[in-house]
Structure formats: structure tokens, C-alpha cells
BAVO-534432 format. One record per residue: x, y, z of N, C-alpha, C, O, CB in turn. Coordinates in steps of 0.2 Angstrom, whole numbers, plus 5000, padded with zeros to 4 digits. Glycine has a CB too. Layout:
BEGIN
XYZXYZXYZXYZXYZ...
END
This chain:
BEGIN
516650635024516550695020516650755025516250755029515850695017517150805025517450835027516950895027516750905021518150845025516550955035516050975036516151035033516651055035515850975041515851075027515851125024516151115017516151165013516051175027516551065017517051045008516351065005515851095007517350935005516451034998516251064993515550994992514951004992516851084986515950954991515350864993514850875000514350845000515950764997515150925005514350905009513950965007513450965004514350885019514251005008513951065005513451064998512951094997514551105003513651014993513050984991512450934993511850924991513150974988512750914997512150854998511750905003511150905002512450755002512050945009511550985013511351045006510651035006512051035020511451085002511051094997510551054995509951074996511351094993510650994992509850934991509350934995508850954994509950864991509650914999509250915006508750975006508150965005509750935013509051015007508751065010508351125005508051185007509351085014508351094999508251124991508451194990508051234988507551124989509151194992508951264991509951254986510351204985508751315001510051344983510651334982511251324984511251324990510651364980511951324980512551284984512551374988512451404994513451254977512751384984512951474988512451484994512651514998512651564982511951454994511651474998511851435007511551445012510851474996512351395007512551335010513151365014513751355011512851265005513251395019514051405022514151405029513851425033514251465021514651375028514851355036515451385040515951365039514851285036515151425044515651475047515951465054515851505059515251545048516351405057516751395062516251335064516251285060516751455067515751345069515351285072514451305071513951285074515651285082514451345065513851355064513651325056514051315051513951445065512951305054513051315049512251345046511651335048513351255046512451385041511951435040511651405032511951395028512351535040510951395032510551375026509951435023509451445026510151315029510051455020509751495018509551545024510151575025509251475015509051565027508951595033509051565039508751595044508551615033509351505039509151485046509951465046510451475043508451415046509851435056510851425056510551375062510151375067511551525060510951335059511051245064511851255068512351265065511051145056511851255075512451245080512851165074512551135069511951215090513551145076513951095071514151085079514351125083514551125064514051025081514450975087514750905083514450855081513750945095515650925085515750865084515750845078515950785078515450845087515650875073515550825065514650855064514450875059515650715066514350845068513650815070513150915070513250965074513850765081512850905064512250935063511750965071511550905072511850885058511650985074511251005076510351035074510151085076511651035076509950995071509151055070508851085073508551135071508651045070509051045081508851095086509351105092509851075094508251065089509151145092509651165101509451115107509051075106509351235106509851105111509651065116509051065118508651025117510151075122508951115122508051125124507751115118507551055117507751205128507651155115507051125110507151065109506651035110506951145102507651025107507550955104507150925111506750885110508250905102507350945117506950895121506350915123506050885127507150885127506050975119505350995122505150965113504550935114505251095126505350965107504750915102505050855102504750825097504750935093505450805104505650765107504750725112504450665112506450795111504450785114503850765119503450705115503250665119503350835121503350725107502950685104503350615104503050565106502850725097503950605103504150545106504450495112504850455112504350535104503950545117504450535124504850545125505350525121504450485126504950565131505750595132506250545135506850545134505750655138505850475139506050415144506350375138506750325141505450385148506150375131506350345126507050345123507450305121505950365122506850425122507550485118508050445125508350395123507350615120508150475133508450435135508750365135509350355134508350445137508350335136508450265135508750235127509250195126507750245136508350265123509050255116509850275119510250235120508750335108509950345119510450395121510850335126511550335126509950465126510650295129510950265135511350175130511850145129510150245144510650165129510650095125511450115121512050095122509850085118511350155117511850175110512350175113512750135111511750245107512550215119513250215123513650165125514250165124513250245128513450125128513450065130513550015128513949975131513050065132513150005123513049945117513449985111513049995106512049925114514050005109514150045105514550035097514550075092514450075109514749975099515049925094514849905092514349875094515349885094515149895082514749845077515149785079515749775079514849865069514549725079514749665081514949635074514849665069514149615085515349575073515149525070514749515065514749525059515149485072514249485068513649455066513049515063512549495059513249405072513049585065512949645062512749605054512149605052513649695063513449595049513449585044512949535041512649565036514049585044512749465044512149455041511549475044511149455040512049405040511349505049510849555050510749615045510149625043510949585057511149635042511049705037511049655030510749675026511949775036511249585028510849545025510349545025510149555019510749515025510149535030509249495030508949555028508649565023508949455038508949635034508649705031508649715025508149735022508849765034509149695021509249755013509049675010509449665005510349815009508749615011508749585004508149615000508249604994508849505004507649635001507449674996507649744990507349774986506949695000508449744992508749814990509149794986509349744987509049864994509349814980510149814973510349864978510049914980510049854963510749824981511349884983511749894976511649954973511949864990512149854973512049894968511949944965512449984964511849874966511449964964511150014960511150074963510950124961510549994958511350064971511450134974512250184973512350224977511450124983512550174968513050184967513150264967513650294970513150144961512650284964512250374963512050414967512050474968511650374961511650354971511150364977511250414982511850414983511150314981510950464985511050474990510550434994510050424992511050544990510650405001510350375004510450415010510950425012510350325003509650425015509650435023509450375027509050335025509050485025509850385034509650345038509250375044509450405049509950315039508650335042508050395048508050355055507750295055506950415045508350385061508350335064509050295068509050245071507850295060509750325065510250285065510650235073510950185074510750335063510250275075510550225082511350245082511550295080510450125081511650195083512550165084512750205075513250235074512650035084512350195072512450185063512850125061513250125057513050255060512650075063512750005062512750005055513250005051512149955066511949995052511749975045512250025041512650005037510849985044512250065041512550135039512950125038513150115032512550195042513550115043514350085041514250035035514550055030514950045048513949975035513949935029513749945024513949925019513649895029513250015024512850015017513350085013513350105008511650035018513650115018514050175014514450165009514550215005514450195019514750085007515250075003514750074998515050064992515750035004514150074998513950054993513550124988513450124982513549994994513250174991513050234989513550294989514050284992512550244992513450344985513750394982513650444992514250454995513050424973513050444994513150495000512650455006512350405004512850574998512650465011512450425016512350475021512850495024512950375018511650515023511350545029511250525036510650515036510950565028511450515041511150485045510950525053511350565056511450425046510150515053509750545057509650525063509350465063509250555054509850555071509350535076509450575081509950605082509250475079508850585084508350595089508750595094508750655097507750555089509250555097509650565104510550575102510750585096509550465110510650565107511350585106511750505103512350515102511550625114511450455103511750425099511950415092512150365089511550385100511950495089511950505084512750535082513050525077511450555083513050555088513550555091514150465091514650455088513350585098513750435094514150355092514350345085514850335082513550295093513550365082513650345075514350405072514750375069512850365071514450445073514950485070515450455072515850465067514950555072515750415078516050405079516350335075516950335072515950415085515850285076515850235073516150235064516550195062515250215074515750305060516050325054516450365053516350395048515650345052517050375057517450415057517750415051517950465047517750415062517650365049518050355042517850345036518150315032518450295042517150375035516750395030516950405027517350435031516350425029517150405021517150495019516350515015516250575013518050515011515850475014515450505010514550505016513950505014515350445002514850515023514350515028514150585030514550625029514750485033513650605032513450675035512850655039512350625037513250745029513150675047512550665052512150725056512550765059512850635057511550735056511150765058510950745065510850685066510850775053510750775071510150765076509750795076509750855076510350755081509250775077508450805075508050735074508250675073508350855067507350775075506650735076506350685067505950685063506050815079506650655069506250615060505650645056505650665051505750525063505250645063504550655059504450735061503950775060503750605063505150755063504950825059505450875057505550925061504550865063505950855050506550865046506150925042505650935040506950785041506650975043506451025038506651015029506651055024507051105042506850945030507250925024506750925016506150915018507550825026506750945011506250955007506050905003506450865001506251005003505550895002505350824996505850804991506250834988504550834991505650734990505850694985506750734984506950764979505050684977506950724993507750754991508050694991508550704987508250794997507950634993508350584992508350514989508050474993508550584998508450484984508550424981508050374984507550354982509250404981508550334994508150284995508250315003508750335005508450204993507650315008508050315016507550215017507250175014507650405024507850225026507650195027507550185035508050215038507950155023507150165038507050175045506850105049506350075049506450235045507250085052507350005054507350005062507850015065508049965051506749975065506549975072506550045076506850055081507049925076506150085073506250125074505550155076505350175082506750145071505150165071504550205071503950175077503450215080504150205062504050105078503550085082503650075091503450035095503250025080504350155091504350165098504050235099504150275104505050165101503650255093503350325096502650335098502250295097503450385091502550405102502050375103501450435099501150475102502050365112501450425092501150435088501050375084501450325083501350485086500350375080500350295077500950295071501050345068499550265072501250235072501750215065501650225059502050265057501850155064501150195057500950185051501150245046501650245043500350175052500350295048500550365045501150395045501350435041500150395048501550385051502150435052502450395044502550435039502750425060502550325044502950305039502650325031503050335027502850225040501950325032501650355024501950425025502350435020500750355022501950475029502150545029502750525025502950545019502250575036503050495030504250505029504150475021504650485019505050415037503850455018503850445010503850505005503950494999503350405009503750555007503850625005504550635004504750664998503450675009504950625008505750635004506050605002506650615002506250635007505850554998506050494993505750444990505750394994506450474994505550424985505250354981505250294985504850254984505650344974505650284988505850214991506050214999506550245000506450184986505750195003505750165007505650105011505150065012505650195008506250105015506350025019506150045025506150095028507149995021505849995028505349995036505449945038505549895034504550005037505549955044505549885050504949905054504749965053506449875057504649875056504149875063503849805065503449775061503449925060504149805072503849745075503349725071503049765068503649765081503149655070502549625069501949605074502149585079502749575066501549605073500849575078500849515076500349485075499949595077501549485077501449385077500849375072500549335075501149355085500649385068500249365063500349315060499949275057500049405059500949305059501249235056501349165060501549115058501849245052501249175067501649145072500949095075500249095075501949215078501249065078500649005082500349035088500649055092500948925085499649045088499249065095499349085100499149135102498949025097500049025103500049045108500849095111501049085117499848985109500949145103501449195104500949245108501249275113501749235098500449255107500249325108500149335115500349385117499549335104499849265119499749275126500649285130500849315135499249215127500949235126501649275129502049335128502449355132501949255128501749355121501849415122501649485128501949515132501549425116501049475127500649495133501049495138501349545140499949465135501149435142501449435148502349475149502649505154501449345149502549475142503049505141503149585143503549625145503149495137502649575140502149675139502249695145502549755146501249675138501949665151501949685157502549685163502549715169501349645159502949635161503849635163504049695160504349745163504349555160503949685153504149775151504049855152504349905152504149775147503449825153503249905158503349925164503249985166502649915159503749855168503749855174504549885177504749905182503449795176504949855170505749865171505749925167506349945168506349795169505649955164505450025158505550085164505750135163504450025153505150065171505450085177506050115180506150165182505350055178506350055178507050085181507650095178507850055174507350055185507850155181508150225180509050225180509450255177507950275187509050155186509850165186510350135177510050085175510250095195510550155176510950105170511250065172511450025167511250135166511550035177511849995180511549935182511749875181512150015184510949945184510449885187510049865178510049815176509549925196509949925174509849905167510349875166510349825170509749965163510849855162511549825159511449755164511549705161512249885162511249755170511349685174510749635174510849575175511449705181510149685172509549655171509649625166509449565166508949685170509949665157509749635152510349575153510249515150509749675146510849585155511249525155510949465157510849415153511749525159510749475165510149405167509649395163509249345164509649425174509449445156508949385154509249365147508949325144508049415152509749385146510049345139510249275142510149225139510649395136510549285149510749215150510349175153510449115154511349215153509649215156509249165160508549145156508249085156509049195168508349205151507849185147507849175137507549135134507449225149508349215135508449205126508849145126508649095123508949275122509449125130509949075130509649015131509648965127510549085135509149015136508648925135508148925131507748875131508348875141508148995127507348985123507848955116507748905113506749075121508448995115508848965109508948875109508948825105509649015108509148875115509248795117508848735116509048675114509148795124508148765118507648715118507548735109507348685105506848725125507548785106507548785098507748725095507548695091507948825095508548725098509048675095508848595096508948545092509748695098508448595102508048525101507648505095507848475090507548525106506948545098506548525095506548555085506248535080506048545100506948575085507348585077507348505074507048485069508348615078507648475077507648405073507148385072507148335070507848355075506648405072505948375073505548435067504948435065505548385083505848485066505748545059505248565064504648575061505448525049505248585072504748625075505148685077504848725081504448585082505848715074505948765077505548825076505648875080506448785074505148835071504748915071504048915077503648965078504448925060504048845080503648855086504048895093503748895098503448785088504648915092505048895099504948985100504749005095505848855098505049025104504949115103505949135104506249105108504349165113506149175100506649195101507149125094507549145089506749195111506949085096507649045092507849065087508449065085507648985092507249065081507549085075507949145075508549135073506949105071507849205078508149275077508749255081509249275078507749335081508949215087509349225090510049155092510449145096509049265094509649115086510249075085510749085084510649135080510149055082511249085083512149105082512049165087512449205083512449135073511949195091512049265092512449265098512249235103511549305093513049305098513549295105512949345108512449385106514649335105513349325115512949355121512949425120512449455121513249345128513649465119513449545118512949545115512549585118514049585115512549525108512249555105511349545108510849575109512449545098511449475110510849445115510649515120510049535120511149365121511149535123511149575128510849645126510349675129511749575129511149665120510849735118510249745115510049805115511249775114509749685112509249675110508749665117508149685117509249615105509049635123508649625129508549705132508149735135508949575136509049725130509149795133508549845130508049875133509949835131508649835123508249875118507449845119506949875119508549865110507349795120506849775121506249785128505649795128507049705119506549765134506149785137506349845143506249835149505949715140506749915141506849955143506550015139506850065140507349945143506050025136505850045129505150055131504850005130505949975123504750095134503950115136503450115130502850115130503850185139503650115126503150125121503350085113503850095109503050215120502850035113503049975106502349975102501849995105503149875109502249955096501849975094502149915089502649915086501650035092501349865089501549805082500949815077500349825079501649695086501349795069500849805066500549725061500849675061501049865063500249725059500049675053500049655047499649695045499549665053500449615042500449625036500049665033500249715029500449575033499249655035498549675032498549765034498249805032497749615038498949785038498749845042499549895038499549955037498849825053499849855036500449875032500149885024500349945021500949815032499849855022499749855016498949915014498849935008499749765014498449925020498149975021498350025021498150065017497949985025498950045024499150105027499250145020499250205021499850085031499450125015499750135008499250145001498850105000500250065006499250214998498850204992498850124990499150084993499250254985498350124985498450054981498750074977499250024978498050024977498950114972499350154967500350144968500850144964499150244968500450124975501050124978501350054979501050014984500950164984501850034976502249954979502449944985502949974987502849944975502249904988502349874994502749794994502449734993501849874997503449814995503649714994503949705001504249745004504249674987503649645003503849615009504249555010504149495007503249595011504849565014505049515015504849455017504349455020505349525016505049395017504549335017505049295024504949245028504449265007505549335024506149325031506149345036505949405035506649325030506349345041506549375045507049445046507449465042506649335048507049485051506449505054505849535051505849575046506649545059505249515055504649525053504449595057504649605062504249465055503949635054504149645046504549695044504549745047503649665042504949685040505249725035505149735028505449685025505849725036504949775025504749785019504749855016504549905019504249765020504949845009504949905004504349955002503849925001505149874998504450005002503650035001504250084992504750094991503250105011503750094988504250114982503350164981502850144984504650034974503250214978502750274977503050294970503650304968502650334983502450304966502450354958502950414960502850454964501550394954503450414957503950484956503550534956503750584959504350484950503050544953502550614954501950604958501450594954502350634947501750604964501250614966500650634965500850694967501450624968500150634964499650684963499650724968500050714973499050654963499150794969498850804975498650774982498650784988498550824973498350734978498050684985498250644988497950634994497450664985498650604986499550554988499750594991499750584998500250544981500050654989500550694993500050725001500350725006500750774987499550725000499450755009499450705014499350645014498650785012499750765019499850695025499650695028499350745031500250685029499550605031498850625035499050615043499550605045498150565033498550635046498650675052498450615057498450615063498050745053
END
């Protein structure tokens, strides 16, 4: 979608509720009613460089970097991408997004995004580091794409602007609680998709204490700085620790003990590049937050549909809310 045509110029209209006239974009600027966002590259601007890294504070800045590095790095859609964006959308009619405008809060690379674009009318995607930039790159060949950088949990974007978003591994690296943020971000559309780590709640006993021990490897390499000793680390553990946890899966599989084994289910079939970019993501990352079916299904009016996938990854699940809100639905809580 070519920046200032007449197609994005509406979808930044929806957005932003305001009129088309009021929408224009003069060289590398673009001006919204009163306000004027810098244009880099394809790529929206909300904030300026310093500000984004000073409200960025609310989600760590070691984070913001560390995405920003992850993304560069790991920059390619793999292969096997394609049934990963399976397993996320099987709760969704793509289908039925034909109309849709849909956001992506959270885009990373824009992985999911390149798959799901053929299927909706328009496609936003949002983040926080400069991997938003990858993503542009990756979509060069959109035409129904428009990318912003800015802070998720704080889009000047106005309610119930868009159809479906969706936000996948993303919310339970801030270091505000998840939960709420996620009932908040439901204010720009009826339907939302979420990923957020799980608290092993479905898992045998004895995940949690390895978890733990994980916890503490991760906080300890979350440490370091160089990106080169990063990239070399995660390689050593795709090949020294995910590669024989998938191994011994494949054993004891015949025995229908695979869902005891940690790692195998998720990362059965998975070439090494992608082993790699998940070690990366995984224990370079300072701040994780897992939640609980039970803690998911709190989080939410009763009044509001929650469906859960019963597959992996855990959890990812639909949250759908009454098209009209009441008063007391609509406030967010703090």
C-alpha cells in the first residue's frame, strides 16, 4: 500500500478516527489532524527517537534492544513458519477476514503478518524496536500493509478501529502485568488473539522446577551485551540442549511418553536456524511473565468469550467482547 495513496490514507483515517481530509502526507512527514508523525523508510514513526526510548522505560529498554537485535539477525521467514501461523490462527476464519482490517501489536520480523495479509482487506503492523523496520522489509511486497513504530500499550489509535488484532509472545515481556495490558488492548477491536507463555499448568510436576533452574541461566546470560557471544551461546544451546531434549522425545515417543519430555513437542521438525532464534528469544529476554488458564479466564468480564486453544503453543487463545461495551467494560484497569 503505497504511503499517502488514497487506501492508506484511509485505514490511517480509521485508525485514528478522524476524517480522510484530515490525513496528509507531505514528503517524510505525516500530519493527522493536529499532530505530525516523522515517515522512515515506509515506516510510521509515533514517536521520535528519544521519546520512544524514554516511554519504551515502561517496557525496559534492555528488552526494546534485545528484540531490535533478535529481529536483525534472525530476519527470515523460515519454512516451517507456515505451520506455526497454523497452529496460532486455528481458532480464526481467516476466511472471513476478507473485509477486515486487522493489526499486528507486536510484529517482530512480521512473520505471522506476511501469511495472514493475503487473507484480509488491510494489515497494520506495530512495534516497539526497530524490528519494525525488518518487518517492512520482509513485506515489501504488500500492497495492503502499513507499518507503524510505537509503544503497544500506548497507540494514540481510537477504539473499536479495527475488525481483529492480535498480539503473539509478546505482552509477557513487559514489565507491567500482562493480563490487564491485554484486557486494555481490547478497546481497539472485538476480537483478539494472545499468546502468553503458560505456568505449565497442564505439564507434569516436575516442569516447574526446571523451569526455575532455567529462570536463573536466564537471568544470568540476559547479561550479556556482546551480540556475537549472544548468536554463539544460542547456537550452543540449540545444539547442546533443545537438539537432545528433541532426541530423547523421539525415544521415549514410542512408549506415547512424548508430552513428558520439555521442549520436544514444540520443537520436533525444527531446522537449527529456527531452534536457534527461539534460544535467542528465550533466554536473552529479562523479563517473562507466565500465566494460567484459571488466571486467563479471570482476567476477562464474564460477559466476554474466551476460547482456548487445546494445542500448542500454550496459551494462545481468542478473547471476542459485546460490540458495545457498557461503561464499566470499557475502563481500564490500572
Amino acid at each position: 500500500m503505497k504511503v499517502g495513496g488514497r487506501e492508506w490514507n484511509q485505514v490511517v483515517a480509521r485508525l485514528f478516527g478522524t476524517s480522510l481530509e484530515e490525513v496528509r502526507v507531505n514528503g517524510s512527514t505525516l500530519n493527522v489532524s493536529n499532530h505530525q508523525y516523522r515517515i522512515e523508510h515506509g515506516v510510521v514513526l509515533l514517536d521520535s527517537e528519544e521519546v520512544a526510548h524514554e516511554t519504551v522505560r515502561g517496557t525496559a529498554e534492555d528488552v526494546r534492544r534485545s528484540f531490535s537485535e533478535e529481529w536483525k539477525t534472525y530476519r527470515h521467514i523460515l519454512p516451517e513458519h507456515d505451520a506455526e501461523f497454523s497452529a496460532y490462527f486455528d481458532l480464526v476464519d481467516l476466511e472471513s477476514l476478507q473485509s477486515a482490517l486487522v493489526i499486528d501489536l507486536g510484529c517482530g520480523s512480521g512473520r505471522w503478518s506476511a501469511k495472514l495479509a493475503r487473507y484480509c482487506q488491510a494489515i497494520v503492523l506495530v512495534d516497539f524496536s526497530d524490528a519494525i523496520f525488518v518487518a517492512r522489509e520482509n513485506m515489501a511486497d504488500a500492497d495492503n500493509a502499513i507499518f507503524f513504530r510505537g509503544d503497544v500499550t500506548n497507540l494514540p489509535f481510537v477504539d473499536s478501529s479495527v475488525d481483529l488484532f492480535f498480539s503473539l509472545g509478546v505482552l509477557h515481556h513487559l514489565d507491567q502485568r500482562c493480563l490487564p495490558v491485554a484486557r486494555n488492548l481490547m478497546r481497539i477491536g472485538p476480537r483478539g488473539l494472545f499468546y502468553l507463555y503458560y505456568a505449565l499448568d497442564n505439564r507434569p510436576w516436575y516442569f516447574k522446577p526446571i523451569l526455575r533452574g532455567v529462570t536463573q541461566v536466564r537471568l544470568v546470560l540476559g547479561r550479556v551485551e556482546s551480540e556475537r557471544a549472544r548468536r554463539r551461546i544460542s547456537r550452543l544451546l540449540a545444539i547442546g540442549v533443545y537438539r537432545p531434549m528433541v532426541a530423547l522425545g523421539r525415544i521415549v515417543e514410542r512408549l506415547g511418553l512424548n508430552t513428558a519430555v520439555p521442549l520436544f513437542e514444540t520443537y520436533c521438525g525444527k531446522s537449527n536456524s529456527r531452534i536457534e532464534q527461539d534460544a535467542y528469544d528465550r533466554f536473552f529476554t529479562s523479563i517473562e511473565q507466565r500465566v494460567s488458564r484459571r488466571d486467563i479466564q479471570d482476567a476477562f468480564p464474564l460477559t466476554w468469550r474466551i476460547a482456548f486453544s487445546e494445542s500448542e503453543p500454550y496459551w494462545h487463545f481468542l478473547v471476542e467482547r459485546p460490540m458495545e461495551l457498557d461503561s464499566l467494560e470499557h475502563r481500564l484497569i490500572k
